[in-house]
C-alpha positions as CSV (number, residue, x, y, z in Angstrom):
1,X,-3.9,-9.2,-16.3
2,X,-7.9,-8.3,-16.1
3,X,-9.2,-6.3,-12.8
4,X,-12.4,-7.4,-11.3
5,X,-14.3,-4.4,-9.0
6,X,-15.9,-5.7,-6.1
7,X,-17.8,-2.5,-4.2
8,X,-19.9,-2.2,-1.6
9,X,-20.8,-2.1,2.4
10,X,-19.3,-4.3,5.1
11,X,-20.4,-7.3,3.7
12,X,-17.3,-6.9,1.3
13,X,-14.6,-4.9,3.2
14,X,-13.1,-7.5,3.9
15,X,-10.9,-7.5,1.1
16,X,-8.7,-10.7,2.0
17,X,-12.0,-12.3,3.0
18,X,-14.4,-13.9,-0.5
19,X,-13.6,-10.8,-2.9
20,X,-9.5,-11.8,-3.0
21,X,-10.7,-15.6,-2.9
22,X,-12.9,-15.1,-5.8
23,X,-9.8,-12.8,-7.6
24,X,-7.9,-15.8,-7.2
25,X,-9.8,-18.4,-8.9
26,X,-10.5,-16.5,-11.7
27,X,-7.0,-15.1,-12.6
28,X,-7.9,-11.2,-11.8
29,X,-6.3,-8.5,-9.9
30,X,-8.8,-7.1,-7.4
31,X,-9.8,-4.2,-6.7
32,X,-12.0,-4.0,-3.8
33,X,-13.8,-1.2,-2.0
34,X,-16.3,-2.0,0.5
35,X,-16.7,0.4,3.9
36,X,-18.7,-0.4,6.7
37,X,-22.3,1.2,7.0
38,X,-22.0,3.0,3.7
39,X,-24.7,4.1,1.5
40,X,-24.7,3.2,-2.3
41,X,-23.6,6.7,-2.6
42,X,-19.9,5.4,-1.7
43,X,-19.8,2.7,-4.0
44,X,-20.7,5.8,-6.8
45,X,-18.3,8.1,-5.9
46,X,-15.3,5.5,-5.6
47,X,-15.7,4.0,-9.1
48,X,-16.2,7.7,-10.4
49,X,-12.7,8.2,-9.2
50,X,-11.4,4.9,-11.4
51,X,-9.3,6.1,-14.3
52,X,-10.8,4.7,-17.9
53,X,-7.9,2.5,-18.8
54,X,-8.4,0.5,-15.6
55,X,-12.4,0.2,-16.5
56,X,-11.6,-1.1,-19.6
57,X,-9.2,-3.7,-18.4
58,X,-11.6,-4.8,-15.9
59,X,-13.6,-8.0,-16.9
60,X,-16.0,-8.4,-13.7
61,X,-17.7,-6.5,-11.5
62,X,-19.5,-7.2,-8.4
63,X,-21.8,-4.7,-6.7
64,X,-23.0,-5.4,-2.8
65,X,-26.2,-3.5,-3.1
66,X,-26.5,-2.1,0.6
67,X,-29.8,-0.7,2.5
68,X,-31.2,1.8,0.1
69,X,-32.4,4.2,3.0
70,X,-28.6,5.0,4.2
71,X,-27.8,8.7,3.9
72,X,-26.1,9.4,0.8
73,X,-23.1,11.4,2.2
74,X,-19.0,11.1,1.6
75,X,-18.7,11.5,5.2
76,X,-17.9,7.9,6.5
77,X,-18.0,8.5,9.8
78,X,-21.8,7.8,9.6
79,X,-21.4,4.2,9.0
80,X,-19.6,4.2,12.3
81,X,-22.1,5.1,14.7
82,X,-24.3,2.2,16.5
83,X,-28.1,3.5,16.2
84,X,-29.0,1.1,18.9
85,X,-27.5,3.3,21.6
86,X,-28.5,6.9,23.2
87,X,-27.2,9.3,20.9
88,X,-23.8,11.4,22.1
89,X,-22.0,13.1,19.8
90,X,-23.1,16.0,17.3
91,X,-23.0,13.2,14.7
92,X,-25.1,10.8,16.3
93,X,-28.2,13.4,17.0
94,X,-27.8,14.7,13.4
95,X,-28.3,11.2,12.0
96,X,-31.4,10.5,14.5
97,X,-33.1,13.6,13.6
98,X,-32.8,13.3,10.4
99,X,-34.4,9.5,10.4
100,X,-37.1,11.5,11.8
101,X,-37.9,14.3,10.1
102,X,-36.1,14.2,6.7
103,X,-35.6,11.1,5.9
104,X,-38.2,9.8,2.2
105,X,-38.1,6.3,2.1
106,X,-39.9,6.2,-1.3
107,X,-37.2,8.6,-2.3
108,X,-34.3,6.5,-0.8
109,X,-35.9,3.5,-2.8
110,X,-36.4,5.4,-6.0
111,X,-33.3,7.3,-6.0
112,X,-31.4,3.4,-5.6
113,X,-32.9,1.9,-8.5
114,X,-31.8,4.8,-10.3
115,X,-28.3,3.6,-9.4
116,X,-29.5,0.4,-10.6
117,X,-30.1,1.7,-14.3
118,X,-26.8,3.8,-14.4
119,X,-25.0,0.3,-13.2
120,X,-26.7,-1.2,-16.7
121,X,-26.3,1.8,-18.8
122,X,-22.3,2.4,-17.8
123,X,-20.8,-1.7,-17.1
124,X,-23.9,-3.8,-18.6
125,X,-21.5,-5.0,-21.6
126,X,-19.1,-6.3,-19.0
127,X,-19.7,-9.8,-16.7
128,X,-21.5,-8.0,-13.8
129,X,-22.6,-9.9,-10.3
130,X,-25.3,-8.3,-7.8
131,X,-25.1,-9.5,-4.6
132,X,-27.9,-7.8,-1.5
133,X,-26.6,-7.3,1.7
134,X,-30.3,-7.2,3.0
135,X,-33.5,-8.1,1.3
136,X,-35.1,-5.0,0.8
137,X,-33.6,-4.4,-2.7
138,X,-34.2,-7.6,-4.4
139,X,-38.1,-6.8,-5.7
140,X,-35.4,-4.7,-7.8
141,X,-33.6,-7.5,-9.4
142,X,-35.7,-7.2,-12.3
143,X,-33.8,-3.8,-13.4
144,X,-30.3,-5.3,-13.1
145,X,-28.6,-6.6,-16.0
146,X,-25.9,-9.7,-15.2
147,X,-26.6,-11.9,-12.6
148,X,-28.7,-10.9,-10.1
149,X,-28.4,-12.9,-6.7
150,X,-31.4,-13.6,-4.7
151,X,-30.0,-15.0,-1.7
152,X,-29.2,-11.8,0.7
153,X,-25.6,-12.0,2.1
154,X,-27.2,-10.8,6.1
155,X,-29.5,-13.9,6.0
156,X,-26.1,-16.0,5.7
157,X,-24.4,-14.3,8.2
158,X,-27.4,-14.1,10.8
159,X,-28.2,-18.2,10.0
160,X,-24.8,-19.1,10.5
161,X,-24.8,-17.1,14.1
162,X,-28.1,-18.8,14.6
163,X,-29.0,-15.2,16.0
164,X,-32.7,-14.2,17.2
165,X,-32.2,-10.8,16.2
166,X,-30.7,-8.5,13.2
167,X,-27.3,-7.0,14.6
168,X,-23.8,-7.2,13.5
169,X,-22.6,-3.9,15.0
170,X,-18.8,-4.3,15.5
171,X,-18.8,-8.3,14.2
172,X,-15.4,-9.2,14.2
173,X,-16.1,-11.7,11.4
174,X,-14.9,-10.6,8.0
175,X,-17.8,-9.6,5.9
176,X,-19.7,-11.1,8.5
177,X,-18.7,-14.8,7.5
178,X,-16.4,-17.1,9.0
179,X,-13.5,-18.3,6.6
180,X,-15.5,-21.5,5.4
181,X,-18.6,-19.6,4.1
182,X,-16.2,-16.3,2.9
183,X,-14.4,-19.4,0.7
184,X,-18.1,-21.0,0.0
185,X,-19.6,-17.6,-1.5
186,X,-16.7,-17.0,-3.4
187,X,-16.4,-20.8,-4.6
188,X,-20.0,-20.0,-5.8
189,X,-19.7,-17.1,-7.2
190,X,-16.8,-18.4,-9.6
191,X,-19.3,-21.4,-10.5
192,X,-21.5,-18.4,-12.0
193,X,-18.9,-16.2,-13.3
194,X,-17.2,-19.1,-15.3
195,X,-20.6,-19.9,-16.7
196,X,-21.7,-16.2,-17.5
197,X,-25.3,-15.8,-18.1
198,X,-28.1,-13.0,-17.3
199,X,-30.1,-14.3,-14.9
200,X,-31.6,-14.1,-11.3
201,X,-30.8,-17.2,-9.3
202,X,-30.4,-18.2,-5.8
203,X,-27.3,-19.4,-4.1
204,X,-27.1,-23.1,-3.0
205,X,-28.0,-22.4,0.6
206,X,-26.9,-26.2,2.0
207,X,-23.5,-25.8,1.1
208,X,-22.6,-22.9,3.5
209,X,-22.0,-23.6,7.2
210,X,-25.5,-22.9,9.5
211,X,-26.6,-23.0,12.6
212,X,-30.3,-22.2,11.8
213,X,-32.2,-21.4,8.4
214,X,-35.0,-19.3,9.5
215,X,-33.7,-16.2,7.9
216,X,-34.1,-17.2,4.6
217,X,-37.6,-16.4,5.3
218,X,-37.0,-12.8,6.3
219,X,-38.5,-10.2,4.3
């Protein structure tokens, strides 16, 4: 049986959530690896740890592109700290000192769509899915090869909170969706897998449950 990869931030950690949903309909064994408040630098270093025979038996992959300007470390506990609060622990001062005074954005954004080329130049020949978790990285699309999804996955969740603001700290909902629209992106997905092409293309909004659509506009 054929493995699909599904990697990324919280938006996939759910592994029993859209990523075993989408295993299912297409007859693959998952194997998923998304962590809460990672940098792309996690989703590297996993599938660098992915022996060659299972590569080759895997047909799909799916990438959750997270926010480029995460620190690339192997330490998770970053991901776990809440930036909206005072900082307490030697980890959480470390983290707001070095948003500001080390941290490059152009760097961060250069140094992810180099990422992006190694994704083409390493897994391009397989079927290959990128989903955004935010919007930042999707003036990018143009260096993915697959299918490149324009809809970002936080402008579901936040629309189907009908939230005023951009927080999901601690959201008990897995990958930040309740279990219709975890079944709806995965349904979706399929739909595209099944019907492989290169292409960017949005997901069909009006099919997921919302309370509000105004993030869809969020840049």
């Amino acid at each position: 049986m054929k493995n699909i990869i599904v990697v990324g931030d919280s938006f996939c950690a759910a592994a029993d959530g859209w990523p075993y949903i989408l295993a299912q309909r297409l007859n693959l064994t998952l194997i998923n690896h998304g962590q809460g408040g990672q940098p792309w630098w996690n989703a590297r270093n996993f599938l660098n740890t992915i022996n060659e025979e299972t590569l080759t038996n895997t047909e799909v992959m799916v990438f959750v592109h997270t926010d480029a300007g995460r620190i690339p470390t192997s330490n998770s506990q970053i991901g776990l700290v809440d930036h909206s609060v005072v900082p307490k622990t030697d980890i959480d001062k470390a983290i707001q000192l070095y948003y500001k005074s080390i941290h490059e954005p152009e760097f961060s954004n250069w140094s992810q769509q180099q990422w992006f080329l190694v994704i083409n130049q390493r897994w391009g020949h397989k079927k290959v899915i990128h989903l955004h978790s935010f919007p930042w990285s999707l003036a990018y699309g143009k260096l993915l090869s697959g299918i490149n999804i324009s809809t970002n996955l936080c402008s579901i969740s936040l629309n189907e909170l009908g939230a005023d603001k951009l927080e999901l700290f601690n959201d008990p909902r897995p990958n930040h969706l309740n279990n219709r629209n975890n079944n709806e992106l995965a349904c979706q997905l399929s739909n595209l897998i099944q019907n492989y092409t290169h292409q960017t293309v949005p997901l069909d909004t009006a099919a997921f449950d919302l309370k509000i659509t105004r993030w869809f506009n969020w840049q």
